[in-house]
C-alpha positions as CSV (number, residue, x, y, z in Angstrom):
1,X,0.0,0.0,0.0
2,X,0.9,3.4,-0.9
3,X,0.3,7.0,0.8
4,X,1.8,9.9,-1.2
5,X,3.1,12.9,0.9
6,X,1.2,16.3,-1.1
7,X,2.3,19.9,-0.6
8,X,-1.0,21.6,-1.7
9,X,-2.2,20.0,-4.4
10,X,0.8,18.5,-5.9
11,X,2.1,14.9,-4.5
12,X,5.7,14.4,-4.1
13,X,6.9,11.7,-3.0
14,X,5.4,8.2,-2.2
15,X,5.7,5.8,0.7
16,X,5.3,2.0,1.0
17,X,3.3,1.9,4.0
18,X,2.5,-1.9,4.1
19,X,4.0,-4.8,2.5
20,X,1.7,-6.1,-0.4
21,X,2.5,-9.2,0.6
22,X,2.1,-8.7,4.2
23,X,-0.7,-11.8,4.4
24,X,-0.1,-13.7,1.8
25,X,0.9,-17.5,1.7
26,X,2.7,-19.2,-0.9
27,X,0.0,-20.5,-2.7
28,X,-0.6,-16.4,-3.4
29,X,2.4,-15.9,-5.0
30,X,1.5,-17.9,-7.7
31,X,-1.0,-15.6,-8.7
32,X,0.6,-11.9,-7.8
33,X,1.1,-9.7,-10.5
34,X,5.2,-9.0,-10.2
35,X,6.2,-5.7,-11.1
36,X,8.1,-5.9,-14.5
37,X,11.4,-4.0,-14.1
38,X,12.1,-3.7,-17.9
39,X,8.6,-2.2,-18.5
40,X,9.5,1.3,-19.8
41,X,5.7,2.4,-19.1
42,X,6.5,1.7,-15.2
43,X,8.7,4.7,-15.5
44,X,7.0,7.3,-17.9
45,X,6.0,9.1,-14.8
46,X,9.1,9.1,-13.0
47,X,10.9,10.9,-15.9
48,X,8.0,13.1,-16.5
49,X,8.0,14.2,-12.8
50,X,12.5,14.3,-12.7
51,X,12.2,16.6,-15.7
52,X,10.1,18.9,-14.6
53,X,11.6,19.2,-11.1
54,X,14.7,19.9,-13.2
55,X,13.4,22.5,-15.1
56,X,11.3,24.2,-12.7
57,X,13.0,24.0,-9.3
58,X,16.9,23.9,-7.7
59,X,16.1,20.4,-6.4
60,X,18.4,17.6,-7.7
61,X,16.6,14.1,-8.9
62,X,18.5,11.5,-7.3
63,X,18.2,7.9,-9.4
64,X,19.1,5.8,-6.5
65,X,16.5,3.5,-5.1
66,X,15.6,3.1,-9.1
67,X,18.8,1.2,-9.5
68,X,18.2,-0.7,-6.1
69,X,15.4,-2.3,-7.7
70,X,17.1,-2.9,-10.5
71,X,19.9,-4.3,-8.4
72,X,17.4,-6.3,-6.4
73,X,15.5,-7.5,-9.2
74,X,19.0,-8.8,-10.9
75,X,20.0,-10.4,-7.7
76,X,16.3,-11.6,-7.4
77,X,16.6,-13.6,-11.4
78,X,13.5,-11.7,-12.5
79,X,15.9,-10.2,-15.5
C-alpha cells in the first residue's frame, strides 16, 4: 500500500506503507502480479516528474532507489 506525501495539491513523493504481501501465503504468490522491471511504461511518470523538477525547481533528482530495484531485481533472477 501506498500513501503519497502532497504539498498543496501536488504529491511528491510516495511511501510504501505496508508490504503487499504482508498476508499472503505461498500458494498467493502464484498468482501476484510482479512488477516488471524492464517495463519502460513503469517509469513514464518518474521521468516526466525528474524533468520537470529539473526544469522548474533547484532540487536535484536522485536515481538511487531506481537502481536498487534494479539491483534487487538482478540479484532476485526476475531479468
Amino acid at each position: 500500500m501506498l500513501r503519497g506525501e502532497k504539498k498543496g495539491k501536488e504529491i511528491l513523493y510516495l511511501n510504501i506503507i505496508e508490504h503487499p504481501l504482508k498476508d499472503a501465503k505461498e500458494k498467493d504468490l502464484e498468482y501476484y502480479e510482479w512488477p516488471q522491471p524492464l517495463n519502460k511504461q513503469l517509469f513514464e511518470n518518474t521521468l516526466k516528474s525528474a524533468k520537470k523538477i529539473k526544469e522548474t525547481t533547484d532540487y536535484a533528482v536522485s536515481p538511487e532507489n531506481i537502481i536498487k530495484a534494479f539491483k534487487t531485481a538482478k540479484r532476485q533472477g526476475v531479468y
